[in-house]
KEMARFI-920910 format. One record per residue (C-alpha): z, x, y. Coordinates in steps of 0.02 Angstrom, whole numbers. Each point is the difference from the previous one (the first is absolute). Layout:
<rs>
Z/X/Y
...
</rs>
This chain:
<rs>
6837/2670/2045
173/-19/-34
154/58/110
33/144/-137
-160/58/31
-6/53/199
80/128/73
164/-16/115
22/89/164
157/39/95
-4/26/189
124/128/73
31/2/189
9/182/51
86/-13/197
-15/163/38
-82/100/148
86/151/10
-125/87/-23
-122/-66/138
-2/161/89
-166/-26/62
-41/-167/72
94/-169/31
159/-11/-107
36/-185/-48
-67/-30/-166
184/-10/-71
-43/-203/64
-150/-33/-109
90/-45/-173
85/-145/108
-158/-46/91
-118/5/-143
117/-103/-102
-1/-155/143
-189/9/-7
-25/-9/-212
117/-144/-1
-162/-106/48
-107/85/-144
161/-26/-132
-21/-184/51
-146/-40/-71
14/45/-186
44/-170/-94
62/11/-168
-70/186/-12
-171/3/30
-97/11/195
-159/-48/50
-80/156/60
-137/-33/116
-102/155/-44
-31/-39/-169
-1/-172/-5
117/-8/-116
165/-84/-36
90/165/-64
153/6/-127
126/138/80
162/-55/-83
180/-61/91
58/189/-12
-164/90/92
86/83/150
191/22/-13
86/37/154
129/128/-45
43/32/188
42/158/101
15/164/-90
146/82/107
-29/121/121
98/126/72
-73/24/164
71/174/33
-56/70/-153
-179/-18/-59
36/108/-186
107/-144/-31
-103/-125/51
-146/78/-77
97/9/-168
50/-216/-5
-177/-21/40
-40/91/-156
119/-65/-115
-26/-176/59
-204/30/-27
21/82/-179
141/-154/-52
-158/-118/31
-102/97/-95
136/31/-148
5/-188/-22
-177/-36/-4
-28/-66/169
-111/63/148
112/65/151
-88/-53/181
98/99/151
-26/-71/171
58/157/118
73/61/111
-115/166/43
-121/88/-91
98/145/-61
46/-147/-130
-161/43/-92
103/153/-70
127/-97/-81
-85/-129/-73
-112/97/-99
136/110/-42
107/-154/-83
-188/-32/-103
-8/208/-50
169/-39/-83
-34/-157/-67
-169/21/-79
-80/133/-89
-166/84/24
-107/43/147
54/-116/157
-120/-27/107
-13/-49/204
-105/-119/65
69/49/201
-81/-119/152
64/52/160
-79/72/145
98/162/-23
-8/148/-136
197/10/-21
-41/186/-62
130/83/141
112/139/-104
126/10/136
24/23/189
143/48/124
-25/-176/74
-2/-121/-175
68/108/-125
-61/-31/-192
31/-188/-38
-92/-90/149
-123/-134/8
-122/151/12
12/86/-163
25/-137/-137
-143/51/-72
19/177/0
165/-7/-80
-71/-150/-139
-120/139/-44
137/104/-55
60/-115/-124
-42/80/-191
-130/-139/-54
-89/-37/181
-157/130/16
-108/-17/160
-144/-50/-136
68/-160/-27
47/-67/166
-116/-71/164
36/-42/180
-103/-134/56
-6/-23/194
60/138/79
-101/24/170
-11/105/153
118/144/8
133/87/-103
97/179/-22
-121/157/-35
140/46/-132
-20/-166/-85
-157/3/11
-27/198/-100
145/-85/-127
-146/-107/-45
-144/101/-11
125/134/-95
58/-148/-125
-168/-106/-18
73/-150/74
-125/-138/19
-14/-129/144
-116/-125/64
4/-20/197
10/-164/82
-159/28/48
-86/20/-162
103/-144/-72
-93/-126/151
-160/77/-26
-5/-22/-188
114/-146/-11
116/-68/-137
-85/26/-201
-60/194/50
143/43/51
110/-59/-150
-138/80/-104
67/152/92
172/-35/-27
-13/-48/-192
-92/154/-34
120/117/98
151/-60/-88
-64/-44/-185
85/161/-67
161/-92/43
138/-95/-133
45/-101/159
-27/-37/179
100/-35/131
-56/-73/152
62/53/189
-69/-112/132
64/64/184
-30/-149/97
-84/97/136
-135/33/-146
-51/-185/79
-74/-4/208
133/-20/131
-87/-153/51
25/-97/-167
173/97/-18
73/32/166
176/28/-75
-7/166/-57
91/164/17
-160/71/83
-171/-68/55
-159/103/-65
-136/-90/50
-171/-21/-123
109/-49/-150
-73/-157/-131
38/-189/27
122/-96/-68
-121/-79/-97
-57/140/-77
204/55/-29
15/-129/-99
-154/17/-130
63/180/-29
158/-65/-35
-56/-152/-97
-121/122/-108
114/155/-35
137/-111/-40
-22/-19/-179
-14/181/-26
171/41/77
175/20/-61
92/-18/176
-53/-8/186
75/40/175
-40/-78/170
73/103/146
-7/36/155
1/-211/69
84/18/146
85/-164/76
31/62/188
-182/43/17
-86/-167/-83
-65/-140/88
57/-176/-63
64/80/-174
-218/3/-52
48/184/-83
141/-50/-82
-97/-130/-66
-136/88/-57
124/96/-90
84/-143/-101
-197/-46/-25
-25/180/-82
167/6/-118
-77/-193/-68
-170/43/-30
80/171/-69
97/-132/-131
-109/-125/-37
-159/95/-20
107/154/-84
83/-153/-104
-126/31/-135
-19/184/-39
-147/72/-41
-69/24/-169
-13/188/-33
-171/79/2
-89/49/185
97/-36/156
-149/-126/66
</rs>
């Protein structure tokens, strides 16, 4: 396969956490941090192809796979600014043909990244959300209407995004009674942690494919807390009961192809132990690339 013929993917560092209002704050560090640890995957592509390990395969990903087009700017005091780069930046990718990654920063980035792919593409948009959270909060006294707690209530007010065509994957344990009636109200469908380690890896993407195969695209949010506190100790909160890395990266690797952009968020730098989240991160955004590299042929999402 020629260079012409796989896709290109930009990542965006997002350094925001203004919006951590529940939590550790921090994850304004991870874009540097997860940059230090992908330098050691970036090393081993020779003359545009990898050996990938999983496949067995010497793999052709092209000199141009993953551009590094640095930090979007933040203002730190204003998050509708912020939120508004973050969109522009993700829907420039998309205008010129390339696949925008955003390492975060906190998870009320989900908002604005799939806002930047509403304007850029047409048709239904779908989310593919892992996180341990819903992120279905309308508003409170404490957080107001942009935190890390309602990105996905606010992404479902976007024209094209319906409740039909989206999934959280992960979320465990305990959550808002509000955000939990917003999704009985709007049919929003999850699969607990829980039911994702007692059915494992190909059930639940037969979930996930059939949830979203109304949608014209998907977009895929992966809160790093979506992963257990003991493989990702560097988060902006620990819920314990959450899937391995291992298993992190198989979603990743298998919804990748399917996806026209990606955020990681929530990698928090102050909280890891010897940089392993951060570098499960920079793991996530390469698989993301290189299995995503070669998009899927249309037909059923399998």
């Amino acid at each position: 396969m020629s260079d012409q013929n796989l896709r290109g993917f930009d990542l965006w560092g997002a350094p925001f956490d203004g919006e951590a209002s529940l939590g550790w704050p921090g994850s304004r560090y991870a874009p540097a941090k997860v940059r230090e640890a992908a330098r050691w995957i970036n090393m081993r592509i020779q003359d545009g192809r990898i050996f990938r390990l999983e496949t067995n395969q010497i793999e052709t990903v092209g000199d141009n796979l993953l551009v590094d087009r640095g930090d979007i700017q933040v203002a730190h005091a204003d998050t509708e600014t912020t939120f508004n780069r973050v969109s522009e930046a993700v829907a420039g990718s998309i205008r010129n043909k390339r696949v925008p990654i955003v390492i975060g920063g906190d998870d009320s980035l989900l908002f604005p990244v799939v806002r930047g792919v509403h304007e850029a593409l047409p048709g239904r948009i779908g989310i593919i959300h892992f996180d341990a959270h819903l992120d279905l909060m309308d508003e409170s006294d404490a957080q107001g209407r942009l935190s890390q707690s309602s990105g996905m209530r606010r992404s479902l007010e976007l024209d094209r995004i319906q409740a039909a065509d989206c999934i959280q994957v992960c979320e465990r344990h305990f959550n808002f009674p509000s955000s939990g009636q917003f999704k009985f109200d709007h049919g929003l469908a999850h699969i607990s942690a829980r039911q994702v380690l007692k059915q494992g890896v190909d059930a639940t993407l037969e979930q996930v494919f059939k949830q979203v195969e109304g949608a014209d695209h998907l977009y895929l949010s992966f809160d790093i807390d979506a992963i257990d506190p003991a493989f990702a100790p560097g988060a902006g909160a620990h819920e314990p009961g959450g899937i391995t890395s291992a298993w992190g990266l198989e979603f990743v690797e298998r919804l990748a192809p399917y996806c026209s952009a990606m955020a990681i968020t929530e990698v928090n730098p102050l909280m890891d132990v010897k940089d392993m989240t951060s570098t499960l991160a920079a793991y996530l955004a390469f698989t993301f690339a290189v299995a995503g590299s070669k998009a899927a042929a249309p037909g059923p999402r399998r």
